[in-house]
C-alpha positions in Angstrom: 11.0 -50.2 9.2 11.8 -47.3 11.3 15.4 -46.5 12.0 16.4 -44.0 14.7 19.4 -43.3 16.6 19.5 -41.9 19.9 22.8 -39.5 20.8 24.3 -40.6 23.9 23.9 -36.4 25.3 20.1 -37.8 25.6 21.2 -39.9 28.7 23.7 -36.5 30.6 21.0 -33.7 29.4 18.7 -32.0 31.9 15.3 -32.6 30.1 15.9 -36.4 30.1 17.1 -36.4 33.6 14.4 -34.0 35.2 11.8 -36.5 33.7 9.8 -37.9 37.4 10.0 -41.9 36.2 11.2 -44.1 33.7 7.9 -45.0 32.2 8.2 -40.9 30.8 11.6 -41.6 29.7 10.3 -45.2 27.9 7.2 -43.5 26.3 9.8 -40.7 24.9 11.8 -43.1 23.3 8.4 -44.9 21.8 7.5 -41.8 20.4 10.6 -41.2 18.7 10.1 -44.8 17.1 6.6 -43.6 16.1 7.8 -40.1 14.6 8.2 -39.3 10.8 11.3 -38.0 9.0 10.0 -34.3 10.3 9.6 -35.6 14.2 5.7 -35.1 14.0 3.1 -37.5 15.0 -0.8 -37.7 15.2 -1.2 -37.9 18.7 -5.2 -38.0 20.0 -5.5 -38.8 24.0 -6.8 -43.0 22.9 -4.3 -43.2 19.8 -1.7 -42.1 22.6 -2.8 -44.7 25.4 -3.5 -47.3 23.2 0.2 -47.0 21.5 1.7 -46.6 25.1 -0.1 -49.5 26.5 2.0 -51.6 24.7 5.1 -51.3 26.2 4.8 -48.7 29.2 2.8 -48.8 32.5 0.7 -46.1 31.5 -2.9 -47.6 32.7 -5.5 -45.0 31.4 -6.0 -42.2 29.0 -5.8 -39.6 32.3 -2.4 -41.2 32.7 -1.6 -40.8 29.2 -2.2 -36.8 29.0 -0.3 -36.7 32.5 2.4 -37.9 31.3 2.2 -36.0 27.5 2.0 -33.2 30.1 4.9 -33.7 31.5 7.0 -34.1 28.5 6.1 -30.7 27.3 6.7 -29.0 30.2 10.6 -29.9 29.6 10.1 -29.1 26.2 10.8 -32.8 24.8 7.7 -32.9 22.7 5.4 -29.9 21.7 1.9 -29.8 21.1 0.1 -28.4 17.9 -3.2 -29.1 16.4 -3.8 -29.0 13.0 -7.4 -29.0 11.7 -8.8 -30.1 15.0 -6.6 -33.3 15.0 -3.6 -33.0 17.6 -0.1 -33.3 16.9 3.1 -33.2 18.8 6.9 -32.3 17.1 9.8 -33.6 18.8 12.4 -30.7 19.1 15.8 -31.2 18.3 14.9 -34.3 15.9 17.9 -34.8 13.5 17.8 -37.1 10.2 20.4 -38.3 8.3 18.4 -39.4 5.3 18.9 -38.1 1.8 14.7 -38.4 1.3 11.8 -37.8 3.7 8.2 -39.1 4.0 5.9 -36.3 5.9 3.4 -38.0 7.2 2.1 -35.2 9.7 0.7 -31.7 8.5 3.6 -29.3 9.4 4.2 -28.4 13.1 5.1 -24.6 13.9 8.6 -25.4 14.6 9.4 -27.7 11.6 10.6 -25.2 9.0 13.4 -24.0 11.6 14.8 -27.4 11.5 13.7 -29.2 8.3 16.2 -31.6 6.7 17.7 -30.3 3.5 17.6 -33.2 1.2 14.5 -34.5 -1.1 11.2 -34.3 0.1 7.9 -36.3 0.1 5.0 -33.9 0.4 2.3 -34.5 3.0 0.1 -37.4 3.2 -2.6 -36.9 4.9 -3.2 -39.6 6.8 -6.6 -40.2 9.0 -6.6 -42.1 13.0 -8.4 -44.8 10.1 -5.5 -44.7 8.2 -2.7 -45.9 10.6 -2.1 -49.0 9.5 -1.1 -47.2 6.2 1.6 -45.7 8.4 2.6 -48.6 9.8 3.7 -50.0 6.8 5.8 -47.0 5.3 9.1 -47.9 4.0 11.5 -45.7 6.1 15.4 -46.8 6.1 18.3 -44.4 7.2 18.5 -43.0 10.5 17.0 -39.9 12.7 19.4 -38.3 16.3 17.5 -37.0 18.8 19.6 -34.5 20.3 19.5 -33.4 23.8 20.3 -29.4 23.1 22.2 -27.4 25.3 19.6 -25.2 27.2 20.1 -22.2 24.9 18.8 -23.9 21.6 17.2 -26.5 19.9 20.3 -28.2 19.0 20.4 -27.5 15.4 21.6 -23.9 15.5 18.4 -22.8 16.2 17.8 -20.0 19.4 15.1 -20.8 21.7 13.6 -19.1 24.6 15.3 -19.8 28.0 12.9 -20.8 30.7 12.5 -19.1 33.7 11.7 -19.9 37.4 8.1 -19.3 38.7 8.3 -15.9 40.5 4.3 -14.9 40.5 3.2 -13.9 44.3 -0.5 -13.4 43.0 -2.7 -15.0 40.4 -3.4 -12.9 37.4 -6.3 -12.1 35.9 -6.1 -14.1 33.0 -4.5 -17.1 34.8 -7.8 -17.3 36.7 -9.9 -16.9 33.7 -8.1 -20.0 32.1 -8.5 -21.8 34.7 -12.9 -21.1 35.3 -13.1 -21.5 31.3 -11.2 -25.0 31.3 -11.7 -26.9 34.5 -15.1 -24.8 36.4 -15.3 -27.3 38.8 -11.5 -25.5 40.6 -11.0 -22.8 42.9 -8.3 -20.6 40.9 -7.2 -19.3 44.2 -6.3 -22.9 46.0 -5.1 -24.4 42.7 -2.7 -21.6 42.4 -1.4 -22.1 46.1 -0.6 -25.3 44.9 1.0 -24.9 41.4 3.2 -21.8 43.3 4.2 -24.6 46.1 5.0 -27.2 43.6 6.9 -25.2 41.0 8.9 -23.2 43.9 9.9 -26.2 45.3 11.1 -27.8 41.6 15.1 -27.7 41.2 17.5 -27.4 38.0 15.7 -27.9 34.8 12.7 -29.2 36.0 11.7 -26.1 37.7 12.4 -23.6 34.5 9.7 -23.1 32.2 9.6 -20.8 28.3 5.2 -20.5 28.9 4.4 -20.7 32.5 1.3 -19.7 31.2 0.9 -22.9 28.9 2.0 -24.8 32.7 -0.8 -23.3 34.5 -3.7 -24.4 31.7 -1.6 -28.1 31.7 -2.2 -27.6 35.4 -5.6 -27.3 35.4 -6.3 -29.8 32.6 -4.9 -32.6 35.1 -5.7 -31.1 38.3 -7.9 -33.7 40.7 -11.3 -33.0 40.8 -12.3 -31.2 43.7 -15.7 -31.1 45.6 -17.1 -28.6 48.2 -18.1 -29.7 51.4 -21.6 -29.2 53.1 -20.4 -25.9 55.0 -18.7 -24.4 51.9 -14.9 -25.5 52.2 -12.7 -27.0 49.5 -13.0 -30.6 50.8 -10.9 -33.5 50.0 -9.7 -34.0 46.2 -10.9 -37.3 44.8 
């Protein structure tokens, strides 16, 4: 049974607040339920739906990645990918047990913040493998802290995010965006994202990787098709 404790500065802090709807805030929470004693968890686009179909109003697997999206853009859960499989850490994950099951391969961020006490290694567990996860004996309790802005909550410094302040689209901006999504024009898509993020207030519109933003961006960016005359028509 999994045992977690959230800190009340979750509720006050910026990340949790700047979240756009509740069904963010509930899927956060079911990830840290679904987190081992490290805050890592396999996290594949259908493992992902099908775990926050449960209990959320997530409706898809384009949802799903939306929303993931949107979680790491305020830095609540980070991304890594570990021989091809994906992963995601949850920063500023506290546990208060004197032993610890690692279910997850490391993330990048884990020995910053790892738990002093006596440690499982690694089991390598498969999307097959789940239900061995499932039933892992876990007692004791994990925090969640919100952090302050400046760190990660556990004495660790972290980047401060910035606003957006590009006027022009870079090179390599444009090249990320024709490698992963061909079907955009770099140019219109990044009228948008600079309209969008601009317009973003407090937390919400500071980012550590705008880079990392823009190729989140284009990932979930509506399909566009041309018109007959050669216009960007309508998005579908």
């Amino acid at each position: 049974m999994y045992s977690r404790v959230l800190r009340e500065g979750l509720f006050d802090s910026d990340r949790w607040l700047g979240l756009p709807t509740d069904t963010h805030r509930l899927a956060f929470i079911g990830l840290i339920s679904r987190a081992d004693d490290f805050g890592n968890l396999e996290g594949s686009n259908r493992m992902m739906f099908r775990f926050m179909h449960q209990f959320t109003q997530v409706k898809s697997e384009v949802d799903t990645v939306k929303l993931l999206s949107d979680l790491c853009d305020v830095d609540l859960i980070r991304r890594y990918e570990i021989d091809g499989k994906v992963h995601y850490h949850l920063p500023r994950f506290k546990n208060s047990r004197s032993r610890f099951t690692r279910i997850c391969p490391p993330s990048p961020w884990c020995d910053a913040g790892a738990p002093t006490g006596r440690r499982h290694a690694y089991q390598g567990v498969s999307e097959k493998g789940e239900s061995q996860v499932n039933h892992l004996s876990i007692t004791g309790a994990a925090e969640v802290m919100p952090g302050d802005g400046d760190g990660d909550g556990d004495g660790v410094k972290k980047a401060v995010g910035t606003r957006f302040a590009l006027a022009l689209l870079p090179d390599d901006w444009k090249g990320a965006c024709k490698k992963l999504r061909p079907d955009l024009n770099p140019a219109t898509t990044f009228e948008r994202f600079s309209d969008y993020w601009t317009a973003q207030p407090g937390a919400k519109g500071r980012k550590t990787d705008w880079l990392a933003t823009w190729r989140n961006w284009c990932r979930n960016e509506k399909t566009a098709r041309v018109a007959d005359n050669g216009d960007l028509g309508m998005f579908t």
